[in-house]
N, C-alpha and C positions, 0 to 999 in steps of 0.2 A: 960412436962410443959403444964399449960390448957391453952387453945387458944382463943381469943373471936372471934366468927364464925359468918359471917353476912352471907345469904342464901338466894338468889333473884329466885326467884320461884314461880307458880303460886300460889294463896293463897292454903295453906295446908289442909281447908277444903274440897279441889275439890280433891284429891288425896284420890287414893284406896290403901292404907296399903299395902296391899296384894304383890302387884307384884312394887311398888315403887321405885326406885334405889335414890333416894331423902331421901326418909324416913327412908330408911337401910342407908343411909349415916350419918344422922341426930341423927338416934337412937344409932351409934356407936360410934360418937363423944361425946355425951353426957353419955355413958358408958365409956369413957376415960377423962371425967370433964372437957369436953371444953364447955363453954361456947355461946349458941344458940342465934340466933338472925335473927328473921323473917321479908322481905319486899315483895314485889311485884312490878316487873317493874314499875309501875304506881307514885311506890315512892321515886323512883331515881331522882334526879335533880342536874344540876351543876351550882352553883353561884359564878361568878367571875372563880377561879379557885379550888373550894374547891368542892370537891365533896360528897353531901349526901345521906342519904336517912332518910326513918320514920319508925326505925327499933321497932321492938314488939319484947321483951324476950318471948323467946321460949321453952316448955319443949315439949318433946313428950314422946307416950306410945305407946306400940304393941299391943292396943287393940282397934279393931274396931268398929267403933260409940263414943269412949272416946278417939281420939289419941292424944291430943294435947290440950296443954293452951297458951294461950297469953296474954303478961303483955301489958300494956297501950306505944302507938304507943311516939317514942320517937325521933326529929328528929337528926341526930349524924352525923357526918364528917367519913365515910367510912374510912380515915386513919389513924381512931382509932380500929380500926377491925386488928387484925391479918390474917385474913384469910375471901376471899369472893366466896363464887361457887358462877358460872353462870350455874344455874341450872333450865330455866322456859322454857317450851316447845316451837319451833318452833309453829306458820311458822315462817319463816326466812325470817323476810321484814325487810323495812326501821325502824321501831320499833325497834325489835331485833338490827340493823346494827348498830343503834344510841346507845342503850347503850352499846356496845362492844367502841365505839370511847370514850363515859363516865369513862368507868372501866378503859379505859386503861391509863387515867392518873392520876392514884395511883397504877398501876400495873411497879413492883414490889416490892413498899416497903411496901404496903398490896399484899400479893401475891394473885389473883384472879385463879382459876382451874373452867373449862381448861382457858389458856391464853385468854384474850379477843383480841387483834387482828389476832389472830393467828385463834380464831373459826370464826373471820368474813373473814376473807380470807380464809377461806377452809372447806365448804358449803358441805354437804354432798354429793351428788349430782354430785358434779366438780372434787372435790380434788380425788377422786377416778379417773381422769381420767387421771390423773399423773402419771397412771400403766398402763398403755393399755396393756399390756403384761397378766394380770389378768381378763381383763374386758371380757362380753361379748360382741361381736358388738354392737356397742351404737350409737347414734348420737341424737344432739342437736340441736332443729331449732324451727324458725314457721313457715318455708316454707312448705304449703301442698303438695307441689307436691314433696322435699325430704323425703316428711314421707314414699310418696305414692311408690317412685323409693327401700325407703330402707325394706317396705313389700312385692313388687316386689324382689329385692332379697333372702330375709329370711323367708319368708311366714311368720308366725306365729308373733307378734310383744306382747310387751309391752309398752301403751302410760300414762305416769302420767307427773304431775307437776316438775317442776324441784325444788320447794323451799318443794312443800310439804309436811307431813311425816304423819306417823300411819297408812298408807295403804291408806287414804284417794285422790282419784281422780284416783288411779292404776286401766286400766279398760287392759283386756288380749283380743286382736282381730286374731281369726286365720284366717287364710291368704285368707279365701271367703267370709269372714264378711263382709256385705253389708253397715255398721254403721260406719265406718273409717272416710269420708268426712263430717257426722253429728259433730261426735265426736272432728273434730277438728274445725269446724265451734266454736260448746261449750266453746273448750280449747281458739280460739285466741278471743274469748267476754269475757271471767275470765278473763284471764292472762296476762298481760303485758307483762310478761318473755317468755323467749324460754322453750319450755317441751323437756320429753325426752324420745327417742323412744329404745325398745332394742331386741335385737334377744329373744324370746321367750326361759325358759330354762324351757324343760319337767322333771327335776330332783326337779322341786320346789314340784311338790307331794308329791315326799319325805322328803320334811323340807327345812327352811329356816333358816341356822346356824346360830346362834348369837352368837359372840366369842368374850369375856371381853378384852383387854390391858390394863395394868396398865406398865407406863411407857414404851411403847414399847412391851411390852411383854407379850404374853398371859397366861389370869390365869383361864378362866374359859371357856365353851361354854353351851347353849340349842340348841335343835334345835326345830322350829317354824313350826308344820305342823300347812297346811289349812284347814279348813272345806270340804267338799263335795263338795261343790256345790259354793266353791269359789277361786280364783286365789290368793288371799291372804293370808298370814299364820302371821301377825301381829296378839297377842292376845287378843285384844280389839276388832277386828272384828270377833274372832270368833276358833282363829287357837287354837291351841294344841302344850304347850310346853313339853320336854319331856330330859331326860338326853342325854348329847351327847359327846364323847369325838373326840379328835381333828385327824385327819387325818394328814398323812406324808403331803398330798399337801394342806393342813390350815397350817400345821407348817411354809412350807415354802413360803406362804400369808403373815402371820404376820412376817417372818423373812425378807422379800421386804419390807413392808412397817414399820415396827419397829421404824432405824433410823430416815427415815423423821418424825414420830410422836413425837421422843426426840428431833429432833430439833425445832418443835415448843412446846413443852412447854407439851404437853397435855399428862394429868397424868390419865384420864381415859377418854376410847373408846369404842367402838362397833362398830364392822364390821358385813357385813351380807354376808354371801357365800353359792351358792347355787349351788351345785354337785363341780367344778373345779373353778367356776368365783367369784370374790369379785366384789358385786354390788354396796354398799354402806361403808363409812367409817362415822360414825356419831361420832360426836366432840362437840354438843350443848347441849345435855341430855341425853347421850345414858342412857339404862335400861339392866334389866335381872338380876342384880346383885340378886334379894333377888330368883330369878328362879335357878340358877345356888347353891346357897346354901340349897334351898331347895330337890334339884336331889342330895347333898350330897358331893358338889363340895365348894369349896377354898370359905371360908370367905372374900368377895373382899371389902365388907366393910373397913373391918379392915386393910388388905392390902395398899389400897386410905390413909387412913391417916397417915399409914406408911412413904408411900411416899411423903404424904405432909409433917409431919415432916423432912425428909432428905432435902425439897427443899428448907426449912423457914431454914435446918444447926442446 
């Protein structure tokens, strides 16, 4: 049955075809005749109790510099949509938090993926710490002198933003780096929030695993080396992705954390695991889907809508 698909996202000019998990989601549903339809947080709004947005019919194409047309911006009652991703990049501020509390009352008689309260309560960052059994030593604060007591234990640290993502603010200090008290001087004039510090894992040379869930369950992974001459293996900055298949101890990562993901609603994930530890569980936009099919791995596109059919019955 085709679906009308409303798609909150950053506008789809800004987006690289290429490695998109957006745009493979977009380009599959409309090879299944559902029907497209494009906004931009910006054009979200809730009057009285009715929720809308200025949605623009949507075609796209697989072909870069021509991917995509848009019909003239139309303003519509979201619970006319069968179906809404929340699909537009962190960070993950008061922005973002506000409309997860918007979607979520038409959620679920428009069924919204991933769930909108369920992605503002379980923050990339946090919800992974609901395993501590997986993680690696981590701690959360702005107190400089816990940063300084938990590099004192573990030498080697990693200090980033607790909301931030794409690698952006991850700075790797080994454990005689004289730059730690600048750095966090830096962090608490940014940040309002608490950042997050973590035992340094020398396994990230060798890639940082990006491993798909659909519904719990994993269907696909890459793995994320870094550059040379950098501590990050995010491929916007620079890393190298590369086929990777899954490890007995990734199996039974995604087999710990599986159920809690079916219980809140979320139908597609990205976790990041690097040698034995899961560092992140992303729930806002994860990516890699069109990586994972291009290394020759599981159609996860098509998978996703699988699954949202099952959950629409």
């Amino acid at each position: 049955m085709a679906l009308d698909v409303a798609i909150q996202m950053d506008h789809i000019s800004t987006v690289s075809i290429a490695g998109d998990t957006t745009f493979a989601l977009a380009l599959e549903a409309q090879r299944r005749g559902h029907r497209l339809f494009h906004y931009t947080p910006d054009r979200l709004s809730m009057r009285n109790a009715t929720v809308r947005a200025a949605l623009e019919a949507l075609e796209v194409r697989d072909v870069k510099g021509d991917h995509f047309t848009l019909g003239a911006p139309e303003t519509v009652d979201l619970e006319q949509m069968d179906v809404v991703l929340l699909r537009q990049d962190p960070p993950f501020d008061m922005n973002y938090i506000t409309t997860t509390h918007i979607l979520e009352r038409i959620h679920p008689r428009t069924l919204v993926v991933n769930d909108p309260a369920w992605v503002r309560n379980s923050p990339e960052k946090t919800f992974v710490t609901e395993f501590p059994e997986l993680m690696p030593e981590t701690l959360i604060t702005r107190d400089p002198a816990e940063v300084d007591a938990f590099r004192k234990e573990y030498g080697d640290i990693i200090v980033k933003p607790l909301y931030g993502n794409g690698g952006a603010g991850i700075f790797h200090l080994a454990e005689a780096d004289r730059n730690l008290a600048s750095l966090l001087e830096l962090f608490l004039q940014m940040f309002r929030e608490p950042f997050i510090v973590q035992r340094y894992l020398k396994d990230v040379r060798k890639g940082d695993k990006r491993i798909i869930l659909i519904e719990g369950e994993p269907v696909g992974a890459i793995n994320r080396v870094p550059a040379e001459h950098d501590s990050r293996s995010n491929m916007h900055v620079g890393g190298r992705a590369e086929h990777a298949d899954l490890t007995e101890r990734e199996r039974e990562i995604c087999a710990t954390i599986g159920p809690a993901l079916r219980e809140r609603g979320f139908t597609l994930v990205g976790i990041d695991v690097i040698g034995d530890y899961l560092t992140e569980i992303n729930v806002t936009s994860p990516t890699g889907v069109r990586e994972v099919k291009r290394f020759g791995g599981a159609d996860i596109a098509s998978l996703f809508w699988d699954a949202v059919a099952n959950r629409r019955g």
